[in-house]
TIVO-2410 file (N, C-alpha, C; in nm, 3 decimals):
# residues 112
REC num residu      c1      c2      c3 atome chaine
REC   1      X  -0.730   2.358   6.868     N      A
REC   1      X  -0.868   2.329   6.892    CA      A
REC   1      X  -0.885   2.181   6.924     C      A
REC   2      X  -0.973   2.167   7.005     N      A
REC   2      X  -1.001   1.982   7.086    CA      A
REC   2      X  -1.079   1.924   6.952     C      A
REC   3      X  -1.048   1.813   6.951     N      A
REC   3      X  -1.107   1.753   6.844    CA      A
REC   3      X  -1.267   1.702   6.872     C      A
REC   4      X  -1.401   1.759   6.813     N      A
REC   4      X  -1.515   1.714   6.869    CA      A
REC   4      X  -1.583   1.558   6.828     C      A
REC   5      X  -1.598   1.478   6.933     N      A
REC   5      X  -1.703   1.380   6.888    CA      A
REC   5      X  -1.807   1.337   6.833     C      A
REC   6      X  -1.788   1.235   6.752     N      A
REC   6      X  -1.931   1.205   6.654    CA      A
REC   6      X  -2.074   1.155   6.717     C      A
REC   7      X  -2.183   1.168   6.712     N      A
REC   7      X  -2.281   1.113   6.762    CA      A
REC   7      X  -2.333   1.014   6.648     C      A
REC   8      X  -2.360   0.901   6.803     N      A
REC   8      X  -2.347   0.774   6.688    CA      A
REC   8      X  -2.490   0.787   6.606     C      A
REC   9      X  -2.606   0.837   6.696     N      A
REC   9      X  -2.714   0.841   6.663    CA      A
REC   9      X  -2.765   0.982   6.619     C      A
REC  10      X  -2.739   1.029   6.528     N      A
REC  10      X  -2.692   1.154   6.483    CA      A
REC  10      X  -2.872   1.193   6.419     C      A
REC  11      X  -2.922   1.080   6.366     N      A
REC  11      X  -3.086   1.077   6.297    CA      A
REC  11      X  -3.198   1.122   6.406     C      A
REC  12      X  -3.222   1.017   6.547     N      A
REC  12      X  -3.237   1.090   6.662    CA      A
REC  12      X  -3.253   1.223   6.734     C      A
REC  13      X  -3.109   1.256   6.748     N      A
REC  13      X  -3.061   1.400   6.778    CA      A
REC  13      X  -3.126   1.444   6.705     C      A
REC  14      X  -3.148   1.478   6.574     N      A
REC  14      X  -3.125   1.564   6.470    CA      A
REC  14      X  -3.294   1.610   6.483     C      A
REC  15      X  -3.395   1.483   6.484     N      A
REC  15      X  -3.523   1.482   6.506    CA      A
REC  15      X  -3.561   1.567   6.624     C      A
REC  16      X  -3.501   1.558   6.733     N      A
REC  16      X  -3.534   1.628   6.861    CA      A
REC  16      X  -3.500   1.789   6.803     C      A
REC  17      X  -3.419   1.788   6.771     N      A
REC  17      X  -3.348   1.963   6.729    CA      A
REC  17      X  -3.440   2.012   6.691     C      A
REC  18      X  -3.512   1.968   6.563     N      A
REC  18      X  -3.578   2.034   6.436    CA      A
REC  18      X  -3.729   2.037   6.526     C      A
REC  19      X  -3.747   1.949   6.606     N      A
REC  19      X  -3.934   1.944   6.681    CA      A
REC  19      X  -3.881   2.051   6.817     C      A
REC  20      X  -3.780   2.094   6.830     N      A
REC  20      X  -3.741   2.212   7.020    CA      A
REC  20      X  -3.708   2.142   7.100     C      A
REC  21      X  -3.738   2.007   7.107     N      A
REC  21      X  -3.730   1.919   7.209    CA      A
REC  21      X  -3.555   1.920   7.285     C      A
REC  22      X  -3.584   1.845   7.382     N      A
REC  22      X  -3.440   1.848   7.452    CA      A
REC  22      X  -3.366   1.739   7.432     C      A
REC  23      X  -3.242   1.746   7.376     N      A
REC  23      X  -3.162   1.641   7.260    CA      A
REC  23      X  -3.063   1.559   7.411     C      A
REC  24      X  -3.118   1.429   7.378     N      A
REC  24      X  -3.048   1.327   7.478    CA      A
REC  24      X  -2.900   1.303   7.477     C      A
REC  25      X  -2.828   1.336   7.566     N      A
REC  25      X  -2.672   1.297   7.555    CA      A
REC  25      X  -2.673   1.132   7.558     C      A
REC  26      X  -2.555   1.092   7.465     N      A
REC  26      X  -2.486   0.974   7.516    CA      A
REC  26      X  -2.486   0.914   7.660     C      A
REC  27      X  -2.412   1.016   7.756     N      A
REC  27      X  -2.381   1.012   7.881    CA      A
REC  27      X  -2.424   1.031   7.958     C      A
REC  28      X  -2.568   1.102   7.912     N      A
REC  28      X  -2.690   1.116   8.037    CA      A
REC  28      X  -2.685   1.220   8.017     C      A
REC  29      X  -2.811   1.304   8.036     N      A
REC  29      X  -2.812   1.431   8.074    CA      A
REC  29      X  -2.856   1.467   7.943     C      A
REC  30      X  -2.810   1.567   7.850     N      A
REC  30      X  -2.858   1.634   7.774    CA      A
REC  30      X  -2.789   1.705   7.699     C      A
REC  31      X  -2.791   1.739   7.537     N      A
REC  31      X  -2.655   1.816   7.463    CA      A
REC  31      X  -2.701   1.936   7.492     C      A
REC  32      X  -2.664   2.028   7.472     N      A
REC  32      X  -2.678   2.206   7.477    CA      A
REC  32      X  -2.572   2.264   7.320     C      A
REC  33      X  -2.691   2.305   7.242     N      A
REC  33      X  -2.658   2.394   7.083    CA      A
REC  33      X  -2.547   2.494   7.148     C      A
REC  34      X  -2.440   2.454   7.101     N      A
REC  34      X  -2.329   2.601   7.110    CA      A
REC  34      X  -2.304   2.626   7.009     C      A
REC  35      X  -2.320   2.625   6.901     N      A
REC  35      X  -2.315   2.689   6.776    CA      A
REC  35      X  -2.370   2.618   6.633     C      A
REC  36      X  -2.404   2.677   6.534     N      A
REC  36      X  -2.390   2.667   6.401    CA      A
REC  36      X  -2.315   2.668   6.317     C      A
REC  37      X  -2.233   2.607   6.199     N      A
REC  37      X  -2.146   2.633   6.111    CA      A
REC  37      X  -2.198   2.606   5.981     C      A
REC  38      X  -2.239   2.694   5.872     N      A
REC  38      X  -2.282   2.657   5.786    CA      A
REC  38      X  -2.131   2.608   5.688     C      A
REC  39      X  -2.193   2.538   5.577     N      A
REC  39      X  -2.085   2.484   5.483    CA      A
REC  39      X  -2.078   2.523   5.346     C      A
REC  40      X  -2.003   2.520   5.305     N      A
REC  40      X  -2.021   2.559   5.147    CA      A
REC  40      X  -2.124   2.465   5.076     C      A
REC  41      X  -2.122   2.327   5.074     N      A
REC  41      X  -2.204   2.254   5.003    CA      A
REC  41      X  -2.377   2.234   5.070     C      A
REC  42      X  -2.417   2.374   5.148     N      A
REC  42      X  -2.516   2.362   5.195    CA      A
REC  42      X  -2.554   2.263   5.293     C      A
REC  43      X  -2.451   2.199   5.350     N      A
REC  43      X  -2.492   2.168   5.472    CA      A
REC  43      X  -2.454   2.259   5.593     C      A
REC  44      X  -2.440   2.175   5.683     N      A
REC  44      X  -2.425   2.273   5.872    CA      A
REC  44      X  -2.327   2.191   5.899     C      A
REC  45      X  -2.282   2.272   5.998     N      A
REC  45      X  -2.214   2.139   6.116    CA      A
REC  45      X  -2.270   2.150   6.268     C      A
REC  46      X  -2.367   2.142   6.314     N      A
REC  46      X  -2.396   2.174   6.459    CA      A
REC  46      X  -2.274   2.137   6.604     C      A
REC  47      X  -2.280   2.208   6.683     N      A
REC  47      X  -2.124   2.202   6.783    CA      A
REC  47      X  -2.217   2.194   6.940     C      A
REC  48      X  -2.212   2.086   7.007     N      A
REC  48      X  -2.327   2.054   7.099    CA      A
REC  48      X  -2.241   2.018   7.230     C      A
REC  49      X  -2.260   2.017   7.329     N      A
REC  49      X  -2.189   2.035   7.466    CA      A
REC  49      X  -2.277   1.919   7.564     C      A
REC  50      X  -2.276   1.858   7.648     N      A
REC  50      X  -2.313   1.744   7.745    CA      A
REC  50      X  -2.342   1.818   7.850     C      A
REC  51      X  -2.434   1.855   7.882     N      A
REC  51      X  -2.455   1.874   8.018    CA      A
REC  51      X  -2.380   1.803   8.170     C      A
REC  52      X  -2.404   1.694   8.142     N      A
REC  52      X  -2.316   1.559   8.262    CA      A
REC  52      X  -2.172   1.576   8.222     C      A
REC  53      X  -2.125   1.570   8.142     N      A
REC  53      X  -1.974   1.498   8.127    CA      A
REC  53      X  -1.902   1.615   8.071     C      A
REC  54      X  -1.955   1.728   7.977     N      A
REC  54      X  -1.888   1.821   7.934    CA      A
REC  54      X  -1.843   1.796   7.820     C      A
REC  55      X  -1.807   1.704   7.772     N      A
REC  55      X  -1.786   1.650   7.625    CA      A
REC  55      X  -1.832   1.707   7.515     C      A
REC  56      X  -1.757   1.762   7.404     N      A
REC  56      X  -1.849   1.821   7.312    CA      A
REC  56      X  -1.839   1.693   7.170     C      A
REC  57      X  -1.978   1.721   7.082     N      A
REC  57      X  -2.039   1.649   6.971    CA      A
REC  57      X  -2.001   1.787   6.840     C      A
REC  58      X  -1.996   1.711   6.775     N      A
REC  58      X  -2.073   1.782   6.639    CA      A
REC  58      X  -2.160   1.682   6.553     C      A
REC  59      X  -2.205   1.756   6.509     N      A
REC  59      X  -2.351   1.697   6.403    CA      A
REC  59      X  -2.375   1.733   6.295     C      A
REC  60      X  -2.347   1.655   6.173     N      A
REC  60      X  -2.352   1.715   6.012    CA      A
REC  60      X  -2.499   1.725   6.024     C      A
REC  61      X  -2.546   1.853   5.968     N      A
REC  61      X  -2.667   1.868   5.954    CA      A
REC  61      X  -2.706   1.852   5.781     C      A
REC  62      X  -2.753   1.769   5.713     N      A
REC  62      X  -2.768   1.755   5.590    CA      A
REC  62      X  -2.805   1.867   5.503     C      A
REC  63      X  -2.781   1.882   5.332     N      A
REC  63      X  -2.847   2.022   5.313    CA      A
REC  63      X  -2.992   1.962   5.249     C      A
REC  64      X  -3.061   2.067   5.213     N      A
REC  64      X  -3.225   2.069   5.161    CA      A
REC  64      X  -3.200   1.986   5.056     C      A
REC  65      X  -3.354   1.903   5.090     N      A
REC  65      X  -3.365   1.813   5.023    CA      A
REC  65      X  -3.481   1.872   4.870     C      A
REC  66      X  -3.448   1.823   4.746     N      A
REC  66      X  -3.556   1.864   4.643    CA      A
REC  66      X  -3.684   1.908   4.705     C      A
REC  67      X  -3.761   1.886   4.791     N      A
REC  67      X  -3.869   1.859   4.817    CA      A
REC  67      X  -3.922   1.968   4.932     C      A
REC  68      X  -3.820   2.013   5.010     N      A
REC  68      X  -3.786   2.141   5.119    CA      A
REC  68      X  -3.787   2.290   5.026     C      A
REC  69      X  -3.674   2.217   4.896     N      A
REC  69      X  -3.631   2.362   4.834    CA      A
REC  69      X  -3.738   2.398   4.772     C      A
REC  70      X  -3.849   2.301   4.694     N      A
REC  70      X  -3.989   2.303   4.647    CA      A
REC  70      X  -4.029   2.387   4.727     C      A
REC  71      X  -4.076   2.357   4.842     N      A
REC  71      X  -4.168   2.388   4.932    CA      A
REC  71      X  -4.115   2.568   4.952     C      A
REC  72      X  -3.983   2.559   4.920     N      A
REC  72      X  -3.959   2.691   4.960    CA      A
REC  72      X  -3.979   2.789   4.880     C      A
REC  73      X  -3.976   2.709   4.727     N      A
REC  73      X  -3.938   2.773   4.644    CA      A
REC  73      X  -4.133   2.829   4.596     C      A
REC  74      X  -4.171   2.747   4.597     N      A
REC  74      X  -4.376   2.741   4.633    CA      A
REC  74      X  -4.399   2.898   4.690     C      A
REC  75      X  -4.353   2.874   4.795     N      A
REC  75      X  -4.417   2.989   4.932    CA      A
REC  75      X  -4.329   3.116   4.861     C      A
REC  76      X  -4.228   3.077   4.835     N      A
REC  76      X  -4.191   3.286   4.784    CA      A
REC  76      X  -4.203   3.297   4.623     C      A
REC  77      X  -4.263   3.220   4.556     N      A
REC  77      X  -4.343   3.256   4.444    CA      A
REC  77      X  -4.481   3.284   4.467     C      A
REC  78      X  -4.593   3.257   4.541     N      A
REC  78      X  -4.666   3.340   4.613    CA      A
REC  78      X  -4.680   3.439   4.691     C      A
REC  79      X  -4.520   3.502   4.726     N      A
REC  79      X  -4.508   3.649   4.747    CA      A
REC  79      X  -4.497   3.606   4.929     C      A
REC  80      X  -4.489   3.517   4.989     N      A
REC  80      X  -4.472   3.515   5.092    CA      A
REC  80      X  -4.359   3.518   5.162     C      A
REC  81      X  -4.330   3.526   5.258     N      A
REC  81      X  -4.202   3.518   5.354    CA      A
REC  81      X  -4.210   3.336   5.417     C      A
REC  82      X  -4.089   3.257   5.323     N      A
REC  82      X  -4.091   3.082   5.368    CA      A
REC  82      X  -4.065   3.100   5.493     C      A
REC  83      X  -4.114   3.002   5.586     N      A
REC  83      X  -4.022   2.935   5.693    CA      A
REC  83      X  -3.924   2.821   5.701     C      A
REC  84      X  -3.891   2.770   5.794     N      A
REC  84      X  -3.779   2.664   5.832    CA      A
REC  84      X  -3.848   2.553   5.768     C      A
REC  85      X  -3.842   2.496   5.687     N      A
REC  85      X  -3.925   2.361   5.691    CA      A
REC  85      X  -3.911   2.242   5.751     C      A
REC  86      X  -3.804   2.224   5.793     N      A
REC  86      X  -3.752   2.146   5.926    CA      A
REC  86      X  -3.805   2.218   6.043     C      A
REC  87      X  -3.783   2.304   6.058     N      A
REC  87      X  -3.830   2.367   6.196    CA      A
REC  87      X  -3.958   2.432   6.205     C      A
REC  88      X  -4.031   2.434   6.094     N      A
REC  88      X  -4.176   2.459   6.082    CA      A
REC  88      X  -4.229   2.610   6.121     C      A
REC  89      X  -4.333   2.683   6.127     N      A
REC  89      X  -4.337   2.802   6.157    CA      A
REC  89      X  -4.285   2.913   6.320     C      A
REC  90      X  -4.285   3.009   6.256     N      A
REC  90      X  -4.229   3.002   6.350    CA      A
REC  90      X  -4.039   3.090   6.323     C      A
REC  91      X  -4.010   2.978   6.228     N      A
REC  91      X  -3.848   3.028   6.182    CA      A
REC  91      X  -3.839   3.091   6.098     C      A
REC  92      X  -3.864   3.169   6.023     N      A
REC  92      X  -3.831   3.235   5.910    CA      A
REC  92      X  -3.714   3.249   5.861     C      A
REC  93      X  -3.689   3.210   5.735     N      A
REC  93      X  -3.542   3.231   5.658    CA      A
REC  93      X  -3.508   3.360   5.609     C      A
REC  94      X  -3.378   3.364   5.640     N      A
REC  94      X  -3.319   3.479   5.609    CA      A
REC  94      X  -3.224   3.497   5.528     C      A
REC  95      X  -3.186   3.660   5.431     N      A
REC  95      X  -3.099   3.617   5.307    CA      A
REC  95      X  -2.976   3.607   5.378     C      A
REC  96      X  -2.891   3.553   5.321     N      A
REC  96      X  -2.734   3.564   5.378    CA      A
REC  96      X  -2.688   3.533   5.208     C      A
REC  97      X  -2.640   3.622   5.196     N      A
REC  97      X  -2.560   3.661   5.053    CA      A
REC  97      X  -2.628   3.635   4.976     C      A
REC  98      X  -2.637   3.513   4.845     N      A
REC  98      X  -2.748   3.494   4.732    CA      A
REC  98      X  -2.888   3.419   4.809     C      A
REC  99      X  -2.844   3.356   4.902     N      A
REC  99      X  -2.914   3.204   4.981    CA      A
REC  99      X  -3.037   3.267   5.094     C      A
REC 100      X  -3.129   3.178   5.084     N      A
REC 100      X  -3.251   3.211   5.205    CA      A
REC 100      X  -3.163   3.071   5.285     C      A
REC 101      X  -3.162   3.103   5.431     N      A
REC 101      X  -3.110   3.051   5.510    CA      A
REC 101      X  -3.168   3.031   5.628     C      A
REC 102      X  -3.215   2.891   5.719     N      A
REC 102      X  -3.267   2.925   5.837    CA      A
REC 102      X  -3.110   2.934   5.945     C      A
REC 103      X  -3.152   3.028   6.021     N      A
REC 103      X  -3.117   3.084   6.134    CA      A
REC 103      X  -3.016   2.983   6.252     C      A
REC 104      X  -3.127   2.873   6.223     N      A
REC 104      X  -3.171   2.755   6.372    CA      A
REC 104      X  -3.023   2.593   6.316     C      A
REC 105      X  -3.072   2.602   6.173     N      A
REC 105      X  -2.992   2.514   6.169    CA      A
REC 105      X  -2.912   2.533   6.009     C      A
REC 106      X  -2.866   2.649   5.991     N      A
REC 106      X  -2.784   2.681   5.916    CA      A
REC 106      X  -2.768   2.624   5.745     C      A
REC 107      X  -2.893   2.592   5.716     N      A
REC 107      X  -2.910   2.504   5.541    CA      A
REC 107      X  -2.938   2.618   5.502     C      A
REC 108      X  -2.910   2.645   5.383     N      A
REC 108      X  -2.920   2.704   5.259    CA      A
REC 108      X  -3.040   2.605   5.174     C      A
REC 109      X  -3.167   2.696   5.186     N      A
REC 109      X  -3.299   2.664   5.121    CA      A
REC 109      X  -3.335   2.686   4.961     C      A
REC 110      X  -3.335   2.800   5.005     N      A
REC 110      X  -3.298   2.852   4.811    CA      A
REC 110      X  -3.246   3.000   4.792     C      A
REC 111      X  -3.206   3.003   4.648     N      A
REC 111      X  -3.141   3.117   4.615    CA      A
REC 111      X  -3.181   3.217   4.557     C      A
REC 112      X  -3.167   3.361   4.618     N      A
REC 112      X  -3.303   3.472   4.525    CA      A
REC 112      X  -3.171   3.539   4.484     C      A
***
């Protein structure tokens, strides 16, 4: 397997992802999401491609912060179905084994 590159501005990127927007390459042009990897310690690894140059990135996606898992943990003690809270409505989390999980960028929110 090719070894993937770090993005220096990884905070950036990460902002464009979570709002839909179209994530700026290094090299011009634009990254394109080719995959998700979730992690054991609740983070991601995002795997991103260059439009111009072809070059691929990856991107540690951080896991939920106290304040996300709150929010999550809020909305399905009121009997509701949470969304992404990074990615706002719209995403709905889904179980994947014990964990509510968004879809989009692979964190582990909370655990039912």
């Amino acid at each position: 397997m090719v070894d993937m590159l770090r993005l220096d501005d990884a905070k950036r990127v990460l902002k464009q992802y979570y709002a839909g927007a179209q994530m700026d390459s290094p090299n011009g042009g634009f990254l394109m999401l080719l995959g998700i990897r979730p992690n054991e310690g609740g983070t991601a690894l995002g795997l991103l491609e260059c439009s111009v140059s072809s070059l691929r990135y990856e991107i540690e996606i951080p896991k939920a912060t106290k304040t996300e898992r709150k929010k999550v943990k809020d909305v399905l003690d009121a009997g509701d179905d949470p969304h992404c809270p990074r990615h706002g409505p719209g995403m709905r989390l889904f179980r994947a084994g014990k964990n509510l999980v968004c879809d989009s960028c692979g964190v582990a929110y909370a655990r039912v």
